[in-house]
BALOBA-1460 file (C-alpha; in Angstrom, 3 decimals):
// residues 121
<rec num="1" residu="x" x="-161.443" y="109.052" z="-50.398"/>
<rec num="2" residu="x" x="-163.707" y="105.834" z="-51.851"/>
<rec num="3" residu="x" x="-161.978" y="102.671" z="-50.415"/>
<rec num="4" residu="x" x="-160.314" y="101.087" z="-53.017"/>
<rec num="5" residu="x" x="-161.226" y="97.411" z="-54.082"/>
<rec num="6" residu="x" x="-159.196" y="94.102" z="-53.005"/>
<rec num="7" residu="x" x="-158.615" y="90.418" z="-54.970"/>
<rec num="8" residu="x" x="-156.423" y="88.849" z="-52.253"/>
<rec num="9" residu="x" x="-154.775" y="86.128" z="-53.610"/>
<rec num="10" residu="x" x="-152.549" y="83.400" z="-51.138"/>
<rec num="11" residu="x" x="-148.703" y="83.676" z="-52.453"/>
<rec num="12" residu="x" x="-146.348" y="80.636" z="-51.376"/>
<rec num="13" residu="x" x="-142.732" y="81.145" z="-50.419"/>
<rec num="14" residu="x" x="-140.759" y="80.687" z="-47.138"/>
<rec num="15" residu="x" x="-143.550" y="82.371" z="-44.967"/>
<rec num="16" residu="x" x="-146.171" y="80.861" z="-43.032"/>
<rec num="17" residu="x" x="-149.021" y="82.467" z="-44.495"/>
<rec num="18" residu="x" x="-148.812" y="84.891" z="-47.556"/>
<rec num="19" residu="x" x="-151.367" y="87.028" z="-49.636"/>
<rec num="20" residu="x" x="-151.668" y="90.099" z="-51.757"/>
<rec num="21" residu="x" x="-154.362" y="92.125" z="-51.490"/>
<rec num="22" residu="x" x="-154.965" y="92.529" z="-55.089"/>
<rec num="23" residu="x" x="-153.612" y="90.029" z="-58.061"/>
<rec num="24" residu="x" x="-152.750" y="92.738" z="-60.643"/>
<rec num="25" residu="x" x="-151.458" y="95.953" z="-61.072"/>
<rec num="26" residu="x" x="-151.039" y="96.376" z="-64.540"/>
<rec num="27" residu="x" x="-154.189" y="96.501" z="-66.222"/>
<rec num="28" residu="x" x="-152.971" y="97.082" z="-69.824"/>
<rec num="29" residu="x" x="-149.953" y="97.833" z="-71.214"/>
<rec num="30" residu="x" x="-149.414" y="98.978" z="-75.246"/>
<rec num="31" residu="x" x="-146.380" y="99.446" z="-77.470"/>
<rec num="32" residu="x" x="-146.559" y="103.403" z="-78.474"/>
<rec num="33" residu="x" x="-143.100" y="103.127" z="-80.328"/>
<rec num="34" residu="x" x="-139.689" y="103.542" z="-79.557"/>
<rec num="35" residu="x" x="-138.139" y="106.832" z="-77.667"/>
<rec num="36" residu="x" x="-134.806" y="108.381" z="-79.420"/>
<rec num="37" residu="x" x="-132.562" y="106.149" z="-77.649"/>
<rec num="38" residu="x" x="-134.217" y="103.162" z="-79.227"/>
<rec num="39" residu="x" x="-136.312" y="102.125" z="-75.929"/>
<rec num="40" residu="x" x="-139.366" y="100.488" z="-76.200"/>
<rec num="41" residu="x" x="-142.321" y="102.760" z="-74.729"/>
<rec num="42" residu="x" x="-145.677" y="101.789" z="-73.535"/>
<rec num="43" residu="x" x="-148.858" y="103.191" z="-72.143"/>
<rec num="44" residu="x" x="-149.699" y="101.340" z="-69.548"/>
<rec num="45" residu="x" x="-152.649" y="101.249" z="-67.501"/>
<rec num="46" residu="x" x="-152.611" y="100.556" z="-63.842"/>
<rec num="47" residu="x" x="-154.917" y="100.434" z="-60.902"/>
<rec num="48" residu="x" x="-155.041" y="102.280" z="-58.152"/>
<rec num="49" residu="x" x="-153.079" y="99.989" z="-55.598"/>
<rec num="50" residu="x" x="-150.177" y="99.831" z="-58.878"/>
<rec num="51" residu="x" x="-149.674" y="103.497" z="-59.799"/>
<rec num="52" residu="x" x="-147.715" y="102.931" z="-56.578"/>
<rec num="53" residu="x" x="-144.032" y="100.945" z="-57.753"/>
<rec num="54" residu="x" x="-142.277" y="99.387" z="-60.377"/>
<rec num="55" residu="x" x="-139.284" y="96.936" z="-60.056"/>
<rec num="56" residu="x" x="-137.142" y="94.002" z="-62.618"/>
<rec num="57" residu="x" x="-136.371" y="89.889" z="-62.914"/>
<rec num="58" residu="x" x="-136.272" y="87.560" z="-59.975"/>
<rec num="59" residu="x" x="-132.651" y="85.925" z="-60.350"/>
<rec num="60" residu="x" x="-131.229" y="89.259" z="-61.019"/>
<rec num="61" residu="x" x="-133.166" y="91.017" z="-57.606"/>
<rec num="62" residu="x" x="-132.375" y="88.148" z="-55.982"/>
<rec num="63" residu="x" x="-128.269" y="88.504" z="-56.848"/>
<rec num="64" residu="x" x="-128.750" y="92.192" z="-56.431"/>
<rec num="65" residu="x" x="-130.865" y="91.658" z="-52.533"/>
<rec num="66" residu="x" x="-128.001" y="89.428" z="-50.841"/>
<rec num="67" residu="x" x="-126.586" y="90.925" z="-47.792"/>
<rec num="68" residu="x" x="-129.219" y="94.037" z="-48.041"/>
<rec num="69" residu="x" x="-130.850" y="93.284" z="-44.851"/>
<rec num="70" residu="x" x="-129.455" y="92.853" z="-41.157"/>
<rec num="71" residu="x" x="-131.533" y="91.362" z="-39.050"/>
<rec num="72" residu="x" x="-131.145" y="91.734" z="-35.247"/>
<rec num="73" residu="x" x="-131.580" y="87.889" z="-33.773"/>
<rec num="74" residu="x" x="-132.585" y="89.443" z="-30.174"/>
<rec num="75" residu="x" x="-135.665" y="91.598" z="-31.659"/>
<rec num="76" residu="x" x="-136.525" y="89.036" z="-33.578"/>
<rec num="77" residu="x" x="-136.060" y="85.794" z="-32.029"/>
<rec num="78" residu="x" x="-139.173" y="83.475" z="-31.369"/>
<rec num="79" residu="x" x="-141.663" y="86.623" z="-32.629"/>
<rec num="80" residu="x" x="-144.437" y="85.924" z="-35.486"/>
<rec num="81" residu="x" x="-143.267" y="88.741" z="-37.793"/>
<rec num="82" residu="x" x="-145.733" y="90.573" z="-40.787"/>
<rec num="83" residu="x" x="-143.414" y="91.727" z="-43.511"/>
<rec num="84" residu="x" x="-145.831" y="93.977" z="-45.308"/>
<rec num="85" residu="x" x="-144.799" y="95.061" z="-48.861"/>
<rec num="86" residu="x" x="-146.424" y="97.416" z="-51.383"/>
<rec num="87" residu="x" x="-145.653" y="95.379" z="-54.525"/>
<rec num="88" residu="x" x="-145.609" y="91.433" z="-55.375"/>
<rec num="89" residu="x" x="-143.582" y="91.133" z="-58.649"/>
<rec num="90" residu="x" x="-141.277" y="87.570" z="-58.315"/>
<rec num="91" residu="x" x="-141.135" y="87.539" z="-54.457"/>
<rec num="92" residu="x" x="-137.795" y="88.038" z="-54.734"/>
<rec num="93" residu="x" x="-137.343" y="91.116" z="-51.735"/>
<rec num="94" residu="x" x="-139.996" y="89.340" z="-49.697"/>
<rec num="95" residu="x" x="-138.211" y="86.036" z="-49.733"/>
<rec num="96" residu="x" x="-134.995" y="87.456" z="-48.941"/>
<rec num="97" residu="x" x="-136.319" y="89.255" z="-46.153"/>
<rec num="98" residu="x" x="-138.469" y="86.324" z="-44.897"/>
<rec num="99" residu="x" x="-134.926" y="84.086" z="-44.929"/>
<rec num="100" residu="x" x="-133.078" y="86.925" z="-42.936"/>
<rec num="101" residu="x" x="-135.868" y="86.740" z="-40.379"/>
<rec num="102" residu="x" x="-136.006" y="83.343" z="-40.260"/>
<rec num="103" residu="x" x="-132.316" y="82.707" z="-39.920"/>
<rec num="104" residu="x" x="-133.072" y="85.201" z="-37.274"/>
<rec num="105" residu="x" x="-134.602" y="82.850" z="-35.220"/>
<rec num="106" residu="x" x="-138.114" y="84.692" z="-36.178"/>
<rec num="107" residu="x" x="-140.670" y="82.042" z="-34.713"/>
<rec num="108" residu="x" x="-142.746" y="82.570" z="-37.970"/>
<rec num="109" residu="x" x="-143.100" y="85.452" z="-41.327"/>
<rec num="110" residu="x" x="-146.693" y="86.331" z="-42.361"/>
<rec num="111" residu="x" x="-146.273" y="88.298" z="-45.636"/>
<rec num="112" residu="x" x="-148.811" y="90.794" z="-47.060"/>
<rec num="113" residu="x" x="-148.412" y="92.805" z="-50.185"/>
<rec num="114" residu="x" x="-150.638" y="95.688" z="-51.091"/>
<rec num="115" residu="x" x="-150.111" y="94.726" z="-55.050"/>
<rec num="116" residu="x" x="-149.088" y="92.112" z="-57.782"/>
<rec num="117" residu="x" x="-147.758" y="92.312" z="-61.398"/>
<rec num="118" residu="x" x="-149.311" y="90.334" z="-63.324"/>
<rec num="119" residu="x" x="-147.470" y="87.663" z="-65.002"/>
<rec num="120" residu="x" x="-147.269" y="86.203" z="-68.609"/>
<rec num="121" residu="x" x="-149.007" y="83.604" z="-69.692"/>
């Protein structure tokens, strides 16, 4: 298999250090018309690090990630920790996460994500 080509891009949040390997998996993404419910359909175009995942809204994951991870303060406590993640959309399971290891007593987070939506502009 051909190795597949990076953009690493720095993302800020409650880590230490944070990047994504590459800053967008959606290349293109079209209307194509509605289905029979009424649902908006699109052919999208990804590349090969995002025909991995999809995912929704920040506020909403964030609401929906509280109290989903348990961290265990004595295999965590004064460790540097890499949370590694396949897809950057808002940051919203990373930053969970990174808090829950923190409040852990995790000396540090280093965050790396494979992936990244893109965002509009």
């Amino acid at each position: 298999m051909p190795p597949v080509k990076i953009d690493p891009m720095k993302l800020p949040g409650p880590w230490a250090d944070g990047y994504v390997l590459e800053r967008q998996h959606t290349l293109t993404s079209d209307f194509v018309g509605h289905d029979s419910f009424g649902n908006p359909q699109f052919d999208t175009k990804r590349s090969e690090l995002g025909e991995l995942k999809n995912v929704f809204d920040y506020q909403e994951r964030l609401t929906l990630l509280q109290g989903a991870f348990e961290v265990d303060g004595n295999a965590v406590a004064g460790r540097c920790i890499l949370l590694v993640d396949d897809l950057y959309r808002s940051g919203a399971t990373a930053t969970v996460v990174a808090q829950a290891l923190l409040s852990g007593n995790a000396a540090a987070v280093h965050m790396l994500a494979m992936t990244k939506t893109r965002t509009r502009t």
